[in-house]
C-alpha positions in Angstrom: -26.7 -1.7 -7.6 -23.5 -3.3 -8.7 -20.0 -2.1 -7.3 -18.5 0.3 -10.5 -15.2 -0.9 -12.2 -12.2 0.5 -11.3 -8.7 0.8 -13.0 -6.2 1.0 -10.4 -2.8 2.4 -12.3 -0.2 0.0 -11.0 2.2 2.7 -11.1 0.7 4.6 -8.6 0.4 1.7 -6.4 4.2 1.0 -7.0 4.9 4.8 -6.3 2.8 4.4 -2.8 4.3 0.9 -1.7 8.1 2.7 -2.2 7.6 5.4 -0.2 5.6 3.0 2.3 8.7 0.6 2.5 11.5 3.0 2.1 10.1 5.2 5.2 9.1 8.0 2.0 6.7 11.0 2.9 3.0 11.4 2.2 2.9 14.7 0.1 -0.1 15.0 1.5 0.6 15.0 5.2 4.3 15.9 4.6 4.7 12.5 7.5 6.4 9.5 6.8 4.0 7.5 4.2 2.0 4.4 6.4 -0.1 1.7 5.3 -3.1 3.5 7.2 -2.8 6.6 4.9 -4.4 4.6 2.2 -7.8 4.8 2.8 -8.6 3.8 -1.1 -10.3 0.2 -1.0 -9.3 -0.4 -4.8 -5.5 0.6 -4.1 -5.1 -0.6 -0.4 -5.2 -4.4 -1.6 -2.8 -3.7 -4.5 -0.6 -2.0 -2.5 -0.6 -4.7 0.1 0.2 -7.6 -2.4 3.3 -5.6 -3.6 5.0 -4.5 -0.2 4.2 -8.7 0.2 6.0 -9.5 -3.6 8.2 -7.0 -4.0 9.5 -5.9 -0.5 9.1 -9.1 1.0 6.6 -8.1 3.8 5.1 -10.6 5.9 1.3 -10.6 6.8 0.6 -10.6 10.4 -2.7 -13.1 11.9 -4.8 -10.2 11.0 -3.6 -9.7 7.6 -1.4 -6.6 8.0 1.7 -6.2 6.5 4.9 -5.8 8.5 8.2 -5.1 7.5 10.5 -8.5 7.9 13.2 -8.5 10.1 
């Protein structure tokens, strides 16, 4: 069975990649907002490449985004 089509709203994923950068909370967990939180497989990616494009992250050997120093 083929993998359903998903629309990923791009504002959510620029909403969770803020609060991801800028040290925001999860309103979920009422913590600070982490990568690991986002347990989405259509978001995670999306939200990846914009903490990368936007916030100038830098991917690790592994493919994890830090925070550039």
């Amino acid at each position: 069975m083929a993998k359903q089509k998903v629309i990923v709203d791009m504002e959510i994923v620029e909403i969770v990649a803020r609060r991801i950068a800028t040290g925001g909370y999860n309103p979920r967990t009422m913590e600070r907002y982490l990568l690991s939180d986002v347990t989405n497989e259509d978001y995670r990616p999306h939200i990846i490449n914009h903490l990368v494009e936007v916030y100038g992250w830098e991917l690790d050997a592994d493919g994890i985004p830090r925070e550039s120093n």
